[in-house]
N, C-alpha and C positions, 0 to 999 in steps of 0.2 A: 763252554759258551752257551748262554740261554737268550731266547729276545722274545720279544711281543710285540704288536702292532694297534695302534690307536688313532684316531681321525677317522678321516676321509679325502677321497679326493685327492685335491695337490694338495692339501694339507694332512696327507695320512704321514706319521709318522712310526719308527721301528726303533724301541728299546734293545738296547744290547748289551750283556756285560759277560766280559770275558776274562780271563786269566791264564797266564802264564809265567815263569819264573825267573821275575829279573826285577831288579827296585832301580836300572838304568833307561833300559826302554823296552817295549812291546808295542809289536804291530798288527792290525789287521787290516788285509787286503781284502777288497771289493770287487768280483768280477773280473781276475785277472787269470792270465795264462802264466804267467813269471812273474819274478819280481820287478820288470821293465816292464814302462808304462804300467802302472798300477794305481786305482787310488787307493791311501793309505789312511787308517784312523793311528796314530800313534802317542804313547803317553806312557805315566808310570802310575805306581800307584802312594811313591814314597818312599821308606825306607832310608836310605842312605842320602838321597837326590830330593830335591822336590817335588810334589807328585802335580803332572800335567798333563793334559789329553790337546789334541791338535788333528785337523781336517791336511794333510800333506798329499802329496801325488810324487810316485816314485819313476823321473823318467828315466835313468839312465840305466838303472837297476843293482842292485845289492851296492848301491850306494846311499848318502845322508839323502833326505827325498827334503823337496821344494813343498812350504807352506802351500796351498791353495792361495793365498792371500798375497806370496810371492809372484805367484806367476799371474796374477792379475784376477784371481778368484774370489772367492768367500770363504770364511770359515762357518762350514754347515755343521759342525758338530756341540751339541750342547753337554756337558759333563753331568752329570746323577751325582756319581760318587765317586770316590778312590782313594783306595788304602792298598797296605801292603803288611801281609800275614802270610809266617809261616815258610818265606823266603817265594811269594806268588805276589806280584800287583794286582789286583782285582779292579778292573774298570767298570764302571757302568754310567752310557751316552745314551742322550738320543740321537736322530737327525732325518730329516724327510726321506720318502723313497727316492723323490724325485725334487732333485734339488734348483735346480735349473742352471747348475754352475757347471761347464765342460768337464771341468775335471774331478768332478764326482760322477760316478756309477749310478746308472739305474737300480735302485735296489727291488728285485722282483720275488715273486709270490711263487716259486718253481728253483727248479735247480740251478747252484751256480757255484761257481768256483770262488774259493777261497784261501786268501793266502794267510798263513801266520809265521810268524816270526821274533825270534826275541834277542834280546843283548846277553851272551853265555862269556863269560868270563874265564880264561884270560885272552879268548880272541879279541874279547869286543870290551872296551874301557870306558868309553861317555856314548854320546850321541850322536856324535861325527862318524862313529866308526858302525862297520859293516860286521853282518851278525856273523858268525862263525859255519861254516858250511853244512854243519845238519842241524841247524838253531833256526832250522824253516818246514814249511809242510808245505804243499795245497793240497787244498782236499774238495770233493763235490758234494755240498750240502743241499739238499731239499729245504729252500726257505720258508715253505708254506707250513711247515711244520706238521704236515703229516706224514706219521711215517719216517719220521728224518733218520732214526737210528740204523732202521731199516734200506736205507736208502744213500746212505752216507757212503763212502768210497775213497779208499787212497789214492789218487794218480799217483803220489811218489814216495816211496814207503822212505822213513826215516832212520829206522832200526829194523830191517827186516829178517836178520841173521838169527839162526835158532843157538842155543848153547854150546853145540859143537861144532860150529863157525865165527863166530866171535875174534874178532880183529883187533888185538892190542897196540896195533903201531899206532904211533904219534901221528895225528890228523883223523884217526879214524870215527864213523859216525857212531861205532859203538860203544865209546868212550863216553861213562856216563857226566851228566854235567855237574857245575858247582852245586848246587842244590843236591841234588842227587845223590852224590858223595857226600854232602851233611847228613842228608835222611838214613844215609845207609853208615854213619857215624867213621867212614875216613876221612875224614878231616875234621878240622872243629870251627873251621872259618872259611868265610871267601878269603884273605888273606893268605891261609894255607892251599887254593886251590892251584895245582900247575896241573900240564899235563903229564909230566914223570907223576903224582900221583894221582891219577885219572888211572895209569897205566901201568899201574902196580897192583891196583885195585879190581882193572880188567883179569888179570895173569891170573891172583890171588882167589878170584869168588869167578870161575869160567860160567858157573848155572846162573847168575846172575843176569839178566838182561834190563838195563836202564830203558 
């Protein structure tokens, strides 16, 4: 993820383009504790699906999240660009800090929590469906951009196990994903992705860590 900041004012606005690996959907959360109650930018980049970016608010949680435009809002999100390279969407939006729609987040100049999450295959199939249980982070990012690497912070680690703890059972988060098992040439397709070999693949390479 990278962004920048231009205007002023109520009219200061915040470029963001970020990626993650799914040509079905990609999300990022604004300001949230969870996936409930969240406002959401969600979209794709292409690939397989057409590529779209959309202003959403997730209230129930790790469920299909409500247009802003559904629940009586606006769509504050303006699209850059979007493609899909290399088995990653690549989005890039703008949209004010301060929108004045309820269910968009303040976006501030200081620390704040962020959620990300993507469509990981074979849990999650279109758009309706719910991302797969480690196909999410949040994390505390330093929006002002100084410092941010420096300052950046897991709350919930994703893969935290080292190579001699590594967990091959079926559901586990250290089960690397469809992309992942292409880079690392077990398989030769989403097509070919299950989780028997996600878990053949864990057994076989233990030093490995997706």
């Amino acid at each position: 993820m990278s962004w920048g900041f231009s205007g002023s004012g109520s009219s200061e606005e915040i470029e963001i383009e970020f990626s993650l690996p799914s040509d079905i959907f990609i999300g990022l959360g604004i300001d949230c504790e969870s996936s409930k109650m969240c406002d959401m930018i969600v979209g794709n980049g292409g690939g397989r699906t057409p590529s779209f970016i959309g202003d959403y608010f997730e209230v129930e949680g790790d469920r299909e999240p409500h247009t802003d435009e559904d629940l009586g809002g606006t769509n504050d999100v303006t699209l850059i660009s979007a493609k899909y390279e290399d088995y990653y969407s690549i989005l890039r939006f703008t949209r004010k800090l301060n929108t004045g729609d309820k269910w968009d987040s303040v976006i501030k100049k200081e620390k704040m929590n962020l959620v990300y999450a993507w469509c990981e295959e074979p849990f999650c199939t279109d758009t309706s469906s719910a991302h797969a249980p480690g196909s999410w982070e949040i994390i505390e990012l330093d929006m002002s951009g100084k410092g941010h690497e420096s300052t950046s912070t897991s709350i919930k680690s994703l893969r935290n196990a080292t190579s001699s703890e590594l967990d091959c059972r079926a559901g586990s988060e250290d089960l690397c994903s469809c992309s992942e098992l292409i880079k690392f040439k077990a398989i030769e397709s989403f097509d070919d992705c299950t989780q028997t070999a996600a878990i053949a693949f864990c057994k076989a390479n233990p030093d490995v860590i997706c």
